[in-house]
C-alpha positions, 0 to 999 in steps of 0.5 A: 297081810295074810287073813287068818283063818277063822273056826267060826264054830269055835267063835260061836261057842265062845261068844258071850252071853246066852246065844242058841242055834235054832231050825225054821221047825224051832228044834235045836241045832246048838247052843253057846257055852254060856247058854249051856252053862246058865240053862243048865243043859248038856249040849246032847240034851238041847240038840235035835229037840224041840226047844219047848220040850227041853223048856216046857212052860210053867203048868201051875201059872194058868196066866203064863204066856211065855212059850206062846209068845217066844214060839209066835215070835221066831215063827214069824222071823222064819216068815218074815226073815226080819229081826225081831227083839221080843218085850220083858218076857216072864219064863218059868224053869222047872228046877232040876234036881226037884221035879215039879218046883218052878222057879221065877224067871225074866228074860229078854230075848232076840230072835234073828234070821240066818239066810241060806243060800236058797234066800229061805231062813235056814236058822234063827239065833235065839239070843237071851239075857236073864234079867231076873235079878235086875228086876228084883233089884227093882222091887221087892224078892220074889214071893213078897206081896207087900207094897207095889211090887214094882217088877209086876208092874215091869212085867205087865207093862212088858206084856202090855207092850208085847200085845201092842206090837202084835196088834201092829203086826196083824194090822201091818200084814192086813193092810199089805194084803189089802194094798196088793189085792188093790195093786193087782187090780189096778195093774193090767194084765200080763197079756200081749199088746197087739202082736208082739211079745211083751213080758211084765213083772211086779215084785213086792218088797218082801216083809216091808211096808214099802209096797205098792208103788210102782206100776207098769202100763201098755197102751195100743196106740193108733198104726203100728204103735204102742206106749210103754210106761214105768213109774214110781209113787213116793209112798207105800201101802194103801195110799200109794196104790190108789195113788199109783192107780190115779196116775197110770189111769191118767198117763194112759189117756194122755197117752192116746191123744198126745203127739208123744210122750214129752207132751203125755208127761206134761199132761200127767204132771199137770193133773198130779198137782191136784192129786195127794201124793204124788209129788215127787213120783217119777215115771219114764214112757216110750212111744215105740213106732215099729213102722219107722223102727224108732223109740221116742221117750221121756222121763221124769225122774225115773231110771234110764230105759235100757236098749239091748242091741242085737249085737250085744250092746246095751244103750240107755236112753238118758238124753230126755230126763226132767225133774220128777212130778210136781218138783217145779213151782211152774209148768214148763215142756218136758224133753223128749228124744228118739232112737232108732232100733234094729228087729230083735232088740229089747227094751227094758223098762223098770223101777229103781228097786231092780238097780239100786242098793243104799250103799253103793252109786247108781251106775254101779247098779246099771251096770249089773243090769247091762251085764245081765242083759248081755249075759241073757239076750239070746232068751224070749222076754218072759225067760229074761225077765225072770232072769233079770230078777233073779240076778238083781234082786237079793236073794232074801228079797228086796226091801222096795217094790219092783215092776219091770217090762221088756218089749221084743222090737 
């Protein structure tokens, strides 16, 4: 069956209910018929204007809050490209046709972002219903001071709410830049590991609590040698880094004295039963031999290692993977299994933020990570590393952390 084509300017005029088009500088870019209609401006009168010179406050209500907060929510949907449904809202509107008379109105609105393609929030839909006269309804007319004047009480539960969500707001970006700064700190720095190429990664969820769990790690080993480690902590913000940092502390000193990374792993999920969190977290480590030109591995949990071939092939390193930290009752040996690699090849070590989506199976997601992988494998690690997050993360930025290391064989 053929698809219609769709006039989705035409759709949005006729949408129902008071919808506006506004840019990230909050100037109007087009209103809905039925905002037009119910504000009682022309379309020329809104568009190109900033919204709060075509809808100035109240001057006469030294208590109005109307305009700070609407303007302080779609500021933050411009950031943060996150929905946001705003408390009960009181906004004035200067009548018309008397200059200087105000008139009493309540609103509930709706802030929501439009991404462009250059993942930055090119517009926010400012969806409004008025709901003075359900207030009303529910108390006493405008102007009538007698009994308890239940739409008050509405309104100052509203307001009461809205400075409740703001103050979750400031403690939520306060505590996600006090979780990164401790991420940060605790994750070594992106600086070769002996003489060979090396790139690292870490990319936090973007306007999400869920930061801080992941980690990467590299450790000179004796020889020719060196351990390289991904993990991720079932958790997020301040809890899950310092519970990241117990656990990358601990697989780097297991990993310089353990015969491989089977026996590293069983020494690390032994010490995370006594650790608070970190049941459940998953880590995948390699130990890459270039002497020998063999990679051996183990994981627990975490998202297969990939192997770019020279000849363009990609190789996950499946065949030793065991149950996450702290999921069996009893100690038992972890597997571990080896591959051999030609000069030239690429390990790619990552987190599951880099493959998996909540609506489609994991193979899909590593399968657009072998793609990619192809597509780029000409290119050193840093270049690919960037090219890799750039394929695979959203445009608009994920909503899990990611960490990611690539190592030139």
């Amino acid at each position: 069956m053929r698809r219609p084509q769709i006039d989705y300017e035409a759709v949005f005029r006729a949408l129902p209910g008071m919808v506006a088009l506004l840019d990230p500088d909050l100037v109007y870019a087009d209103a809905n018929e039925d905002f037009l209609r119910l504000a009682g401006r022309t379309r020329e009168e809104l568009v190109g204007r900033y919204i709060f010179d075509v809808f100035p406050e109240n001057p006469n209500d030294p208590a109005a809050a109307g305009m700070h907060e609407t303007r302080m929510s779609m500021l933050r949907v411009a950031a943060t490209g996150e929905r946001e449904t705003m408390a009960l809202l009181r906004y004035d509107i200067e009548d018309r046709e008397r200059p200087g008379r105000w008139t009493e109105h309540f609103w509930s609105p709706v802030n929501a972002p439009v991404i462009g393609p250059d993942g930055e929030v090119a517009l926010i839909v400012h969806r409004v219903e008025e709901v003075t006269e359900l207030v009303r309804a529910r108390g006493v007319p405008a102007g009538d001071s007698a009994a308890g004047v239940p739409e008050v009480e509405v309104y100052t539960r509203a307001r009461e709410l809205q400075e409740v969500n703001e103050r979750l707001r400031r403690t939520h970006a306060r505590d996600r830049e006090v979780a990164l700064a401790l991420q940060a700190a605790m994750l070594p720095a992106p600086t070769p590991v002996g003489h060979h190429r090396t790139a690292v990664r870490y990319q936090p969820a973007v306007g999400s609590l869920n930061v801080c769990g992941d980690w990467y790690d590299l450790v000179d080993l004796p020889g020719d040698r060196i351990a390289v480690a991904v993990g991720d902590v079932v958790g997020h913000g301040l809890e899950a880094a310092c519970v990241m940092g117990q656990l990358r502390s601990a697989l780097s000193a297991a990993a310089r004295v353990a015969d491989g990374p089977a026996q590293a792993l069983e020494a690390l999920g032994l010490y995370a039963r006594h650790v608070q969190g970190a049941e459940s977290s998953t880590v995948v480590t390699t130990f890459i031999d270039w002497a020998a030109r063999t990679i051996t591995y183990s994981s627990a949990g975490h998202p297969p290692p990939a192997l770019l071939h020279q000849n363009g092939t990609v190789t996950f390193l499946d065949q030793a993977t065991d149950p996450p930290l702290g999921a069996r009752p009893e100690h038992v040996p972890r597997p571990q299994a080896g591959v051999a690699f030609a000069e030239g090849a690429m390990l790619v070590l990552y987190t599951d933020g880099l493959i998996e989506r909540r609506d489609e199976d994991i193979d899909v997601g590593l399968a657009r990570l072998a793609e990619s992988l192809v597509r780029h494998g000409s290119v050193g690690p840093e270049v690919l590393a960037d090219a890799l997050l750039a394929d695979l993360l959203p445009a608009s930025g994920s909503t899990d952390d990611t960490a990611l290391v690539i190592v030139r064989l």
